[in-house]
C-alpha positions as CSV (number, residue, x, y, z in Angstrom):
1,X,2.4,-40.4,8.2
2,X,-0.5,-39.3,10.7
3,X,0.4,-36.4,12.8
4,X,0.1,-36.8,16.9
5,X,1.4,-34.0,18.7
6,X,2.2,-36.3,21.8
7,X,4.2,-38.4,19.4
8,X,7.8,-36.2,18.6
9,X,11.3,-36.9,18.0
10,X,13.8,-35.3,20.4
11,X,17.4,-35.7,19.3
12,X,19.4,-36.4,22.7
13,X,22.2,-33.4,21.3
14,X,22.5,-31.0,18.3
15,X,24.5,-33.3,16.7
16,X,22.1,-36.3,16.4
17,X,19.6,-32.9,15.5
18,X,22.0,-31.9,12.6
19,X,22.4,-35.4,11.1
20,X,18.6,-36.1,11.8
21,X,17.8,-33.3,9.1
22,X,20.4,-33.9,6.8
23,X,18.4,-37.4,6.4
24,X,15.0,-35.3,5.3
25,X,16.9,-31.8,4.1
26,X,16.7,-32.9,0.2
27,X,13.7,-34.3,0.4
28,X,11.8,-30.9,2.4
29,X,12.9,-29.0,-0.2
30,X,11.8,-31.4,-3.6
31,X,8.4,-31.8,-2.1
32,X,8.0,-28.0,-0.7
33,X,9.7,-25.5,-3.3
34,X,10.9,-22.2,-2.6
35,X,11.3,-22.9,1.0
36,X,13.9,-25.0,3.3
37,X,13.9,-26.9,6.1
38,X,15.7,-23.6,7.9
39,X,12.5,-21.2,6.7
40,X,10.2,-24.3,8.8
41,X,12.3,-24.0,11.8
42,X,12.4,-20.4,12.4
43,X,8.9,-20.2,11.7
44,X,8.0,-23.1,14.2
45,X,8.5,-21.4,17.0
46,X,5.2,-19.3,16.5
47,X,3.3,-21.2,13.8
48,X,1.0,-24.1,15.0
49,X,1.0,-25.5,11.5
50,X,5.2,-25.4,10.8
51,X,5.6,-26.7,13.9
52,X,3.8,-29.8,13.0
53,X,5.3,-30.1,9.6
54,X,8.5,-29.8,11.6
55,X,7.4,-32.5,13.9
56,X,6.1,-34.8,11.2
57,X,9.7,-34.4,8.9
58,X,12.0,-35.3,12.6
59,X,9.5,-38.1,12.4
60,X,10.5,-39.7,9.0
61,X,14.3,-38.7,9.7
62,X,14.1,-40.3,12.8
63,X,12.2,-43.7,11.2
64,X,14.8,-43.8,8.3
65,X,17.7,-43.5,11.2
66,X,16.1,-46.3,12.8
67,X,15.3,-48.4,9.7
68,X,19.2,-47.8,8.1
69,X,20.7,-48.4,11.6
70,X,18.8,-52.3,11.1
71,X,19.7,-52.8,7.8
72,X,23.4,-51.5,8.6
73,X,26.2,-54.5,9.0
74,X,26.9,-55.3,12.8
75,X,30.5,-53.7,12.4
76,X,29.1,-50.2,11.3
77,X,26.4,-50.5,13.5
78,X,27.9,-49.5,16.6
């Protein structure tokens, strides 16, 4: 996925936060190992470059809410 800083995800509430990196959390931590998603937080808030790994990962969480929220029956999907 390209990276575009103008482009981010921002959960409406620390609960749509929570579940958007419970979506990515496995999948951080199989592709970068030896560090979690928590390490990329805490760092994000005064590294350029974590910050947009950060950014990029609440981009795929927030894609794979939106695509599972489609392919969802109407009766859960509300």
């Amino acid at each position: 996925m390209l990276s575009n800083s103008h482009h981010h995800v921002n959960p409406a509430n620390e609960a749509e936060r929570t579940f958007l990196e419970s979506l990515i959390r496995k999948d951080f931590e199989r592709c970068h190992p030896g560090e979690t998603l928590d390490d990329v937080k805490r760092r994000a808030s005064f590294s350029k470059e974590d910050k947009g790994i950060l950014r990029d990962w609440m981009a795929v969480a927030a894609t794979q809410a939106a695509t599972d929220r489609m392919t969802m029956p109407p009766a859960l999907a509300a």
